[in-house]
C-alpha positions in Angstrom: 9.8 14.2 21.6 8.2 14.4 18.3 7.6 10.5 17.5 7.3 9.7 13.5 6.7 6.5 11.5 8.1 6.6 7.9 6.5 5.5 5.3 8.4 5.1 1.9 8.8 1.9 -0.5 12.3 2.7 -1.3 14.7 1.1 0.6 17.5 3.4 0.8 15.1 6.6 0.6 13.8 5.0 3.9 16.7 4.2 5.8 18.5 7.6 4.3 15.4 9.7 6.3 15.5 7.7 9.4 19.2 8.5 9.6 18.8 11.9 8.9 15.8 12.4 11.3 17.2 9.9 13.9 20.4 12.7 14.5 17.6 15.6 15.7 17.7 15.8 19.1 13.5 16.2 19.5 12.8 13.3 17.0 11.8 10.0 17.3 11.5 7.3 14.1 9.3 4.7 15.8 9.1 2.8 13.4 9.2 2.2 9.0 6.9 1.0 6.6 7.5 0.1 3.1 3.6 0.0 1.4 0.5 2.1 2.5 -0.8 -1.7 4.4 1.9 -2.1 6.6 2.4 2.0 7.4 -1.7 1.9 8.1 -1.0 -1.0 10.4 1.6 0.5 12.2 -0.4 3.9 12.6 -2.8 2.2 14.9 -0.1 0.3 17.0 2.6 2.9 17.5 -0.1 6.0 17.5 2.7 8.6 16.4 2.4 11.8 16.5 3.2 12.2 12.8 3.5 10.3 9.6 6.0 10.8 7.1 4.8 9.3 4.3 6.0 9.0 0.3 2.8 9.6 -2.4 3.9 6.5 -4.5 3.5 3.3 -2.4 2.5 -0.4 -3.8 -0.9 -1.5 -2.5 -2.4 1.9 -1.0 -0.8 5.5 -2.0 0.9 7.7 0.5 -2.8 10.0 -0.3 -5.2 7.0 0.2 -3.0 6.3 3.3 -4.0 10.2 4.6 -7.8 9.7 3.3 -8.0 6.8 5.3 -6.4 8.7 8.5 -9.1 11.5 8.0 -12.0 9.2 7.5 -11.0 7.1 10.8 -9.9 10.9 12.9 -6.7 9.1 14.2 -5.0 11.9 15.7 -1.9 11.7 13.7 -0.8 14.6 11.6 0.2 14.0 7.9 3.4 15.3 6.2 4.1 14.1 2.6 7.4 14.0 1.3 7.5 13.4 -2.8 9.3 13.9 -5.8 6.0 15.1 -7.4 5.7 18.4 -7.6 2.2 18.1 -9.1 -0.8 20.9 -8.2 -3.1 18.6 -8.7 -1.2 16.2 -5.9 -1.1 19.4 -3.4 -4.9 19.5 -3.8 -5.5 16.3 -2.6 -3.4 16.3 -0.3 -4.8 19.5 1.6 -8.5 17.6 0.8 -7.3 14.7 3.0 -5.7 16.9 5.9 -2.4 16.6 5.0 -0.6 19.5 6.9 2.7 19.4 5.5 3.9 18.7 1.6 7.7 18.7 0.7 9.9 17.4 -2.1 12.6 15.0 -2.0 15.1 17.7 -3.3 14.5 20.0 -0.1 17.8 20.8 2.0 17.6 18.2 4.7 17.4 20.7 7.5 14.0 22.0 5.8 12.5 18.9 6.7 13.1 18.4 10.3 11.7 22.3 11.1 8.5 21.2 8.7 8.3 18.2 11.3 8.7 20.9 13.8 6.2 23.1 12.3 3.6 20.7 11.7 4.0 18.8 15.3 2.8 22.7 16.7 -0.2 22.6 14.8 1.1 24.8 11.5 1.7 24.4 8.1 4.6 23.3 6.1 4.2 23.6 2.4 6.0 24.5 -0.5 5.1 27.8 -1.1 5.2 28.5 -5.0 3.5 24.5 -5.6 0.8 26.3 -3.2 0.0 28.8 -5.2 0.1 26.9 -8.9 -2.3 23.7 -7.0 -5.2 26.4 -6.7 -4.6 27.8 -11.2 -6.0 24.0 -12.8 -9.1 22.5 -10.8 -9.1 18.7 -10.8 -12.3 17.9 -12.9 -12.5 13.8 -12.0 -14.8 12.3 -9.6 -13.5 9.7 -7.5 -15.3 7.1 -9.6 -13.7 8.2 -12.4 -10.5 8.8 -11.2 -10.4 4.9 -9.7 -11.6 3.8 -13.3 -8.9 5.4 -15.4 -6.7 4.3 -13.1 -6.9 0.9 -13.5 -7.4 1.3 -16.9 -4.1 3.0 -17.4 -2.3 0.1 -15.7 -3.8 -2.0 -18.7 -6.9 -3.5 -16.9 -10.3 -4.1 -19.2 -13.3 -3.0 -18.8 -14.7 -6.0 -17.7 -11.8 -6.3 -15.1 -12.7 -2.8 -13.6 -16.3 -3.6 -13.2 -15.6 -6.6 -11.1 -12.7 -4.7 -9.2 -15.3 -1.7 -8.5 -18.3 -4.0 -7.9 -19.9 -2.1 -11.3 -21.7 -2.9 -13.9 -19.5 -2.9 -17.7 -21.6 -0.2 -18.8 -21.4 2.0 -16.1 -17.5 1.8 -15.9 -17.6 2.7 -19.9 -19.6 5.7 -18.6 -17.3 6.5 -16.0 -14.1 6.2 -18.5 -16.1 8.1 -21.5 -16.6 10.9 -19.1 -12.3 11.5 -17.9 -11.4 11.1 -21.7 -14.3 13.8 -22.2 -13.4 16.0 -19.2 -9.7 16.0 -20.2 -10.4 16.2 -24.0 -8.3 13.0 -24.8 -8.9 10.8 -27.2 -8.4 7.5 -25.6 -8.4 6.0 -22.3 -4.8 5.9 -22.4 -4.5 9.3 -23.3 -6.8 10.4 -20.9 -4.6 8.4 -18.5 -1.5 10.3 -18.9 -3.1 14.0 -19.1 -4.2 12.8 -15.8 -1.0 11.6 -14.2 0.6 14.6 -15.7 -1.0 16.7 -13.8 -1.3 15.3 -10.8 -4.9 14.2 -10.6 -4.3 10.2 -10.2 
């Protein structure tokens, strides 16, 4: 048996996946989780084989929820399932070991031979996001990237420097050099390019 634990904050995307994964003969849903928190949680209780897990997710993202898998070596392997079909998502993904990436508007059959797939040790990724993910090169550092962040969501300076445990000045440096690297004019712009592509 292939045993999985969902992770997904929408309710009836959740229970719609566990249904549909829960009528495959080889698969097991242990278990769901509806934020990156509980889902890391539940990782280290129910040690599944695989994690299913959404990008979007209150608290901790579906990608700092495979980051954190990677950094800790919990053998559990990663598949994302997403409406995004964002490169610069894909790249980060692949950066944290994620082994398979899908999107929500797959037929449903594709996803249970992904699981299938990735549970043997392959790959299971879309195949023309693949090739587009390696055209743009994400140019933020992590810093950076955690900075305009929270400054997109409408937090100040000053609030970013406490939440990062920086100084003002160097979070100014951080967020002068995304609006410079992505040739916005603002913050906010800077924010959006970002998102657009992918890269927060």
């Amino acid at each position: 048996m292939i045993r999985v634990l969902l992770a997904e904050d929408q309710a009836m995307v959740r229970g719609a996946l566990a249904a549909l994964l829960d009528m495959e003969p080889d698969i097991d849903v242990l278990d769901s989780a509806a934020d990156g928190e509980a889902a890391w949680r539940e990782l280290q209780r129910l040690k599944p084989d695989l994690l299913v897990t959404d990008i979007e997710m209150p608290g901790m993202t579906g990608l700092e929820l495979a980051q954190r898998v990677q950094r800790h070596e919990l053998p559990v392997k990663v598949v994302i399932v997403t409406t995004f079909a964002r490169p610069g998502f894909l790249r980060r993904a692949l950066d944290a070991g994620v082994l398979g990436y899908l999107l929500k508007d797959a037929p449903a059959e594709k996803l249970a031979e992904s699981l299938r797939t990735v549970h043997r040790g392959g790959r299971a990724i879309d195949p023309e996001l693949a090739l587009e993910a390696w055209s743009e090169a994400d140019p933020l550092s992590d810093r950076e990237r955690q900075a305009l962040r929270l400054a997109g969501e409408g937090h100040s300076a000053l609030d970013i420097a406490a939440s990062m445990n920086l100084s003002h000045g160097t979070v100014r440096n951080y967020l002068s050099e995304a609006i410079g690297k992505l040739g916005a004019g603002n913050r906010i712009e800077a924010y959006r390019i970002a998102r657009q592509k992918g890269w927060l």
